[in-house]
N, C-alpha and C positions, 0 to 999 in steps of 0.2 A: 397425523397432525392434530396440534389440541387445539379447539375453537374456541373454548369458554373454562373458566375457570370459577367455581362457585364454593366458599366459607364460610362456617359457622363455627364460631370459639374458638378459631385459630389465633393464638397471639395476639396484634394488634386489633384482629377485624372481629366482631362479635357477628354478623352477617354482612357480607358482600361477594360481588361478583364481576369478576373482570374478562372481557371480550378480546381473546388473542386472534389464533388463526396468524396463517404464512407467518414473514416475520415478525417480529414487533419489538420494541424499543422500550425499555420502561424509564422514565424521567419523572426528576423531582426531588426532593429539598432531601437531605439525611432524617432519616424516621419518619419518611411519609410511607412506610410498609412496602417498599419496592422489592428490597431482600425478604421479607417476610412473603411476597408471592411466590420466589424464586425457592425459596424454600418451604411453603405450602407443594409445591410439585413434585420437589424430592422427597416429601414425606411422601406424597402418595406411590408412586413408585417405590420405595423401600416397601412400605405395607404390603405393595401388593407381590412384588417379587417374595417376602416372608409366609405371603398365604400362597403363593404359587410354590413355593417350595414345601411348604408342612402340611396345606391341605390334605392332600391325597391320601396323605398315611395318617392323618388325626379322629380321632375318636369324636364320636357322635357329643358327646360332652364338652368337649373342646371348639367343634363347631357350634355348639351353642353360645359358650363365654368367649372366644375368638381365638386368636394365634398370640400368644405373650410375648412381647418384645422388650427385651433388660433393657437399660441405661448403656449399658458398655457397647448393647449388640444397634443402638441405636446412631447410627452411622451417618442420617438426612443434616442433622442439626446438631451444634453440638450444645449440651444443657448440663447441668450442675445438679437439676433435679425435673424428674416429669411432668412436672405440674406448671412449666414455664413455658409448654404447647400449649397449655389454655388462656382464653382471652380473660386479664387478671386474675389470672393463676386459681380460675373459680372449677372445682371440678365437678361441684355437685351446685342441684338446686337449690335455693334459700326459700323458704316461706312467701307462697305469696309469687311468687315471680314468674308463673307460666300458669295458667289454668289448666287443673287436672292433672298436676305435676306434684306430688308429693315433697316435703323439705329431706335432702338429703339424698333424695335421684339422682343418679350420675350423669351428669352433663357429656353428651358424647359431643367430639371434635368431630367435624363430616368437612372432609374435602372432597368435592364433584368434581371430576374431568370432563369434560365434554372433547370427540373429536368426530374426524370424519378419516376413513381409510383408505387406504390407495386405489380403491374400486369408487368411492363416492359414498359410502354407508356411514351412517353418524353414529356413534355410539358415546354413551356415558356408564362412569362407574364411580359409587360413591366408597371412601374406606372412612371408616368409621373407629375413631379413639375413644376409649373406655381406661379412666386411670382406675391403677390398682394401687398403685401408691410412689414413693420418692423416686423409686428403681424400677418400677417397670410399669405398663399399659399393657393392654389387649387391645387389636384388633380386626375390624369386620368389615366386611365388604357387602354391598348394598347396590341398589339401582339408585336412580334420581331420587324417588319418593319415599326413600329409604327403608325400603322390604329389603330383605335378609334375601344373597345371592346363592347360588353354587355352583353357577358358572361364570364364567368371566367373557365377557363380548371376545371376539376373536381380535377387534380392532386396539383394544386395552391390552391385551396379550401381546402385540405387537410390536409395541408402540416401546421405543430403547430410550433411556431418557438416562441424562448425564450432566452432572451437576458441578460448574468449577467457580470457587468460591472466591471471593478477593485473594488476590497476589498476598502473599505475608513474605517472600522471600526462602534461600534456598539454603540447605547447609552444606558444610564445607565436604561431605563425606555419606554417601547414602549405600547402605546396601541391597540383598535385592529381598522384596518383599512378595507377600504373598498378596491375592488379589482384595481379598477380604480386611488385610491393615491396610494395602491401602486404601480404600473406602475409608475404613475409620481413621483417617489424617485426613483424608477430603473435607468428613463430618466434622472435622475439629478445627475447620480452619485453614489446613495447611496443605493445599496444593502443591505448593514448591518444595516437598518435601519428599515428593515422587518425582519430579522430574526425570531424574536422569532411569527411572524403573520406566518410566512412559517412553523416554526414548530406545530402552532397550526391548521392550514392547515392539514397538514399530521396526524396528531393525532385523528383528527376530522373526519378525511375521512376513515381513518383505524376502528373507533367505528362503524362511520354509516356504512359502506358499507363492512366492514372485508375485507381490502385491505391487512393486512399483513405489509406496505408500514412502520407504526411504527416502527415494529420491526425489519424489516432489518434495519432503517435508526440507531436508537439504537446499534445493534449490529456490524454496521460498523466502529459509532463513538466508541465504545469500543474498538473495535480491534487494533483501531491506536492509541490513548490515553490511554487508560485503565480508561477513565471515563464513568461511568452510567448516560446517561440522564434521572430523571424522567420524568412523566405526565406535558404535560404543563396545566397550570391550569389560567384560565379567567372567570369570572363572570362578567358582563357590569354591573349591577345593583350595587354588591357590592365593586367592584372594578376595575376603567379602565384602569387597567393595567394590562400585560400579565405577567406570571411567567413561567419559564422555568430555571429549574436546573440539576444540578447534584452533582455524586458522585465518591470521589474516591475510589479505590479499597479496600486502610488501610483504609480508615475512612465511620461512617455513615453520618457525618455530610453534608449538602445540601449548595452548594453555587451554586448563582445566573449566569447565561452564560455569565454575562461582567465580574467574576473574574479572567476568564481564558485570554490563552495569544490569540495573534494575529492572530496566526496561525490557533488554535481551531476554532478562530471564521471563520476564511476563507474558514475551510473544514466545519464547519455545515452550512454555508452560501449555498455552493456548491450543498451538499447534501440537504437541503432543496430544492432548485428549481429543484434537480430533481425528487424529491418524490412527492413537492406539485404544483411543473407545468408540465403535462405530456405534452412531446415534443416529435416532429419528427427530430425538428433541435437546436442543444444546440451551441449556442456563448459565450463563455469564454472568458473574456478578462483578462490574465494573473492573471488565475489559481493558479500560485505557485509566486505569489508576495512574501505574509508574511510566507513560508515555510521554516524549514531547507533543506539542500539539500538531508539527507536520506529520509524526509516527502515528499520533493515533487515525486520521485518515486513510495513509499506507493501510495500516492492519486492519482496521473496518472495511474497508476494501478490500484485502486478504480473505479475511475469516467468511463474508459473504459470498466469495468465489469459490471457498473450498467447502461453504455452505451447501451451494446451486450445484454443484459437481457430486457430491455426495449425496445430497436428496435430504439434506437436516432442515430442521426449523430452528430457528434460532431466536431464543429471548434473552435479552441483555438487557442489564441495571446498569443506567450511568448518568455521568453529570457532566459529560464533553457536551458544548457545543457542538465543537466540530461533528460529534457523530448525529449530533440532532440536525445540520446542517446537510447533511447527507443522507438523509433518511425523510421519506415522502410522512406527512404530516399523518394520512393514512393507518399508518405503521407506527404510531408512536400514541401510548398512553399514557397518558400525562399524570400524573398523583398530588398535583396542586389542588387543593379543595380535595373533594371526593373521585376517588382515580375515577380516567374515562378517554376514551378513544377521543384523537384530536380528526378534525374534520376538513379543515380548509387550513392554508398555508398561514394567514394573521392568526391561529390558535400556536403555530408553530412557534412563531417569531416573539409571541406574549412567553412562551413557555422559555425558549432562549436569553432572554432580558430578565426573566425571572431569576434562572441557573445563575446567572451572570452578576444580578446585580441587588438581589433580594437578603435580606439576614432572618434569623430565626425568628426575632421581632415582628420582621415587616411582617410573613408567611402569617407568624399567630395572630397581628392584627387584621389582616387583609382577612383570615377563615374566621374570626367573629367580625366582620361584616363593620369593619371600620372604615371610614374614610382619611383622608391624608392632608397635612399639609406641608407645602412645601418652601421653604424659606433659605434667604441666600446665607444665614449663616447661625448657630442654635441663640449665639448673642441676642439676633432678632426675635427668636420667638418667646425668649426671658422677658424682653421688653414689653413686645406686647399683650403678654399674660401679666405680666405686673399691672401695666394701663388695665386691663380690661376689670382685674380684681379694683384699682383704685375706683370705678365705676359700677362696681357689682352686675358688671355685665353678665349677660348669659354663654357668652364664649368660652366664661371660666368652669363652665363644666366640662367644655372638653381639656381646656389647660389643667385642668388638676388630672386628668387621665390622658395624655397627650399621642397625636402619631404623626409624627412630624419625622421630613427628611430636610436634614441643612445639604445648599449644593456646593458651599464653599466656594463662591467665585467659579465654582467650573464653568463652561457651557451650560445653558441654560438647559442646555437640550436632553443633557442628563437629568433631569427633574420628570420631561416628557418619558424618555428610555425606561425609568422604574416606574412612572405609573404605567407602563404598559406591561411591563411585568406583571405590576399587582394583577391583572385582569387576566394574568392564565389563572388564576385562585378563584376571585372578583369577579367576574364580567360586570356585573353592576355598580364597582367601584366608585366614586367619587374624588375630587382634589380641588383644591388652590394652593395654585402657585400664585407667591406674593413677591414681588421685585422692587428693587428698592428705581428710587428716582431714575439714577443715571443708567440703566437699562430702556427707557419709556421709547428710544428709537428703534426698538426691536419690535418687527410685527407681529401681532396676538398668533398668525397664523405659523410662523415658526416652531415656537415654543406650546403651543395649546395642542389638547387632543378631546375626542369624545369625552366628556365627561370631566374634564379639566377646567376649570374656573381661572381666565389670568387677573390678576391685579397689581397695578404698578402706585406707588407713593408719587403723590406730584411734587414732596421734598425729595431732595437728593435721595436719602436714606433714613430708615426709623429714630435714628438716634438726634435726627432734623427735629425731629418732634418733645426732642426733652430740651431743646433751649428756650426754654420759659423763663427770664429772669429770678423771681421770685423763687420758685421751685429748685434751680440751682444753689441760689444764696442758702434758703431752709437745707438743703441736705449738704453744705462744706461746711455748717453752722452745727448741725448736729442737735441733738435735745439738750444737752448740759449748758447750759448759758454760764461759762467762763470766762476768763482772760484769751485764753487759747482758740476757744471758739468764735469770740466776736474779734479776735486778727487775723480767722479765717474768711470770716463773714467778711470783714474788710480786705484782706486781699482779693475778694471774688468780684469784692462791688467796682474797687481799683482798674482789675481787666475788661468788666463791663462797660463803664463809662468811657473807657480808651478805646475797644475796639466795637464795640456794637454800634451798628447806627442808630440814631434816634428813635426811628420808626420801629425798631425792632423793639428796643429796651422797652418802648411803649405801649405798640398794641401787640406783642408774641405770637398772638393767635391768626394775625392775618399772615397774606402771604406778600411780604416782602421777597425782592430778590435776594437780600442773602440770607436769609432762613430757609428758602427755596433752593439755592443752590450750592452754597457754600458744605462739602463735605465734614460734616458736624463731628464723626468718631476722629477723625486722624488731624483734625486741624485744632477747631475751638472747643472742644472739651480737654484734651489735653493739657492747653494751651492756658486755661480757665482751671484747672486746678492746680497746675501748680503754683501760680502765686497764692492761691488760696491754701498751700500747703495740706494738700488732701490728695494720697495716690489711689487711684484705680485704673485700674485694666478694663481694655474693651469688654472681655465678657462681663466685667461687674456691673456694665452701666445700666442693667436693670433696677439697679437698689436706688437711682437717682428717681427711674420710674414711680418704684415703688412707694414713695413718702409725696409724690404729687395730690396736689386735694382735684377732685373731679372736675371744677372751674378750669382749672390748667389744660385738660385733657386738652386736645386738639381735636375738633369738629370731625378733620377728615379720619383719625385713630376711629370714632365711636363707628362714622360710614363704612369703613371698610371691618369692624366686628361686627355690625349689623349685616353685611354681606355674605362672613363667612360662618357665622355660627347655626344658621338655620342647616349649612352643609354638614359641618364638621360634628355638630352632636348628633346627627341623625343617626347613627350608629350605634348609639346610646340606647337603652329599654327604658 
């Protein structure tokens, strides 16, 4: 079993170290280096299976410079050129960047396994990349502290490790391969390109050796489909092509395993490599890609049954809930922030609402250490970024660099849902949530969370706060003092005096009942330009903001950016 997993100049990671052991579950955003672990593993394993094979008969010169491994013969990853294993593609040292490290030293790649063996013995073994150039590396194997080995722990020698890569799908026609291509279609991507060689594998092996291994794999794909696989059937002489079919349950008739859908093929895929490659250590790289969501349960449930039955460890990259909803918090390391074993069930639950509900944005803002705001819809926070610029407020530092979530009328409770997301990244995170008036009967304790700031408009809504007389007239008026401008001016003054109360046309800035309550986007702004012959759309009612002189602002607009900006820029350097 592997317990620890430790890199240096692998790809993404320039040093780091991750804590497996039993199962483990890898989660998290696309390119937080979840495949790049999974693939850290099968490089070491390739390495060492190359020096477990040439060692023995290699010259004392060879075990000096290492065991050379080509581009072609390089089966763990697949690469365009060898220099795409190092983290940014650095092979050598640069001037200056290690002490005691000359410019132009070859930066070696060290992946560290750490395990413990089936007596209880812990061993580690480090293999060690040296590029030689576009097509090929050498490499070495090492202990932790990276002395030069010549033997290999018994428990590393052991240890079967099998590597199956995202699902890409099957072709219509496979024949039968040798064991060594298929590795390199593994290396390349293409799992489902052996299928039907993995099931003749298992069938094969089940005849010669009464392994049984057929018939459960059969009776599992029945249980979740309700199809009967028969006999795969190959003859090289008469035909070099492999047959493998089945059947459904109403019918006898036999169709070929590329009639079925996607998903089918994902789970015999799966199950193939665990019947026809017996492992100590299984890497999944998202397992429940082409699954429905009840499937991918069924089969996480599968695959850990035939896990516990065979004696495998199993590490899997993915981005189901479901499978993280099924998997003890324990067993799951999370790659929000800097990856790291999750502890208690709320780190779980933070990491599911993330999967779920987080974009690439929110992730890059949440890992430099931004805080959030949250408003019901982006309309609102043009507005009040415009207000706060008409006042040179200090809010507008974070308005010119912004992180805001609109919740568009949903439930408010989706505002809460993603900030608890950010905080599988975050724990320290920050938020306001800002609601407009006609929410004020919802309690703080609904909608709020650790670290959540609520705030409610005692107007209806923000846009309560641009009916300012004057400030209206000045923007249907526009800067050009024409004919056309002042029988805008005048149609706006026409609506005013009809439908504003006294009190309002008067003092704008106190709180009248209908200033206060009167739904200001959908009724009286509308309603106020068109006689004024002036079209705008809700989202544009920021440019109304925008032309207010500072006098107009609204007392309560300055209170609540005095509120939020001591949060909101704190993020800022």
């Amino acid at each position: 079993m592997i317990t620890k997993v430790k890199l240096e100049f692998f790809k993404r990671f320039p040093n780091a170290t991750f804590e497996v052991g039993d199962d483990v579950v890898l989660a998290g955003p696309n390119n937080s280096g979840k495949t790049t672990l999974l693939q850290a593993v099968a490089v070491w394993n390739l390495a060492m299976q190359r020096w477990l094979a040439e060692h023995a008969e290699s010259s004392k010169a060879k075990q000096r410079t290492g065991i050379p491994i080509s581009r072609n013969d390089f089966t763990a990853v697949p690469l365009r050129e060898m220099n795409l294993l190092w983290f940014d593609r650095d092979t050598a040292y640069s001037e200056g960047e290690k002490e005691g490290i000359k410019a132009g030293q070859p930066k070696l790649v060290a992946i560290t396994l750490y395990g413990r063996d089936s007596e209880g013995k812990e061993w580690s073994l480090t293999v060690t990349l040296r590029y030689a150039n576009k097509e090929q590396i050498y490499v070495k194997l090492a202990d932790d502290q990276g002395k030069p080995l010549t033997e290999i722990p018994a428990g590393a020698k052991d240890i079967k490790i099998v590597h199956v890569p995202p699902f890409s799908g099957i072709g219509a026609e496979e024949t039968g391969l040798q064991l060594g291509y298929q590795n390199r279609l593994v290396g390349q991507g293409k799992p489902g390109d052996i299928l039907r060689n993995l099931m003749l594998e298992v069938y094969r092996a089940d005849k010669e050796k009464n392994t049984g291994l057929w018939k459960m794999l059969v009776n599992d794909v029945e249980g979740l489909f309700g199809y009967r696989l028969k006999e795969p059937q190959y003859s090289e002489s008469t035909d070099p092509f492999i047959r493998v079919e089945y059947t459904h349950d109403h019918s006898r008739t036999a169709f070929d395993v590329a009639s079925a859908g996607s998903g089918f093929h994902q789970v015999l895929t799966l199950l193939g490599f665990f019947y026809a490659r017996p492992a100590s250590v299984l890497l999944l790289d998202e397992p429940d890609a082409h699954l429905h969501v009840i499937l991918q349960r069924q089969v996480y449930d599968l695959l850990r049954s035939v896990a516990r039955r065979r004696g495998c460890q199993l590490l899997v990259s993915t981005h189901s809930e479901i499978i993280l909803e099924d998997t003890d918090a324990e067993q799951i390391l999370s790659f929000y922030g800097e990856p790291h074993r999750l502890a208690i069930d709320t780190q779980k639950d933070q990491v599911r609402e993330a999967l779920k509900r987080l974009s690439s944005l929110d992730i890059l803002a949440a890992e430099n250490r931004r805080n959030i705001l949250y408003v019901e819809d982006e309309s609102d926070f043009k507005i009040l970024a415009a207000l706060a610029r008409v006042c040179a407020h200090e809010f507008c530092k974070f308005a010119d660099q912004p992180f805001f979530n609109a919740i568009h009328g949903r439930n408010v409770s989706e505002a809460r849902a993603h900030f608890f997301g950010l905080k599988a990244i975050n724990p320290n995170v920050k938020g306001v949530l800002l609601l407009d008036g006609d929410n004020r009967n919802l309690p703080d304790r609904e909608v709020g969370a650790d670290g959540l700031l609520v705030l409610r408009w005692k107007r209806y809504e923000i846009e309560n706060y641009l009916l300012h007389p004057e400030a209206l007239l000045r923007f249907v008026e526009g800067p050009d003092l024409d004919l056309l401008s002042r029988a805008r001016r005048k149609g706006g003054e026409d609506y005013l005096k009809a439908n504003f109360p006294p009190l309002a046309l008067a003092q704008p800035l106190d709180e009248s009942d209908y200033l206060v309550e009167i739904p200001a986007s959908k009724s009286v702004l509308p309603a106020f330009l068109k006689p004024a012959q002036t079209h705008l759309s809700k989202k544009d009612y920021y440019q109304i903001a925008a032309q207010m002189k500072p006098g107009e602002v609204h007392p309560e607009v300055i209170a609540k950016l005095n509120q939020m900006a001591p949060i909101l820029n704190e993020g800022f350097q």
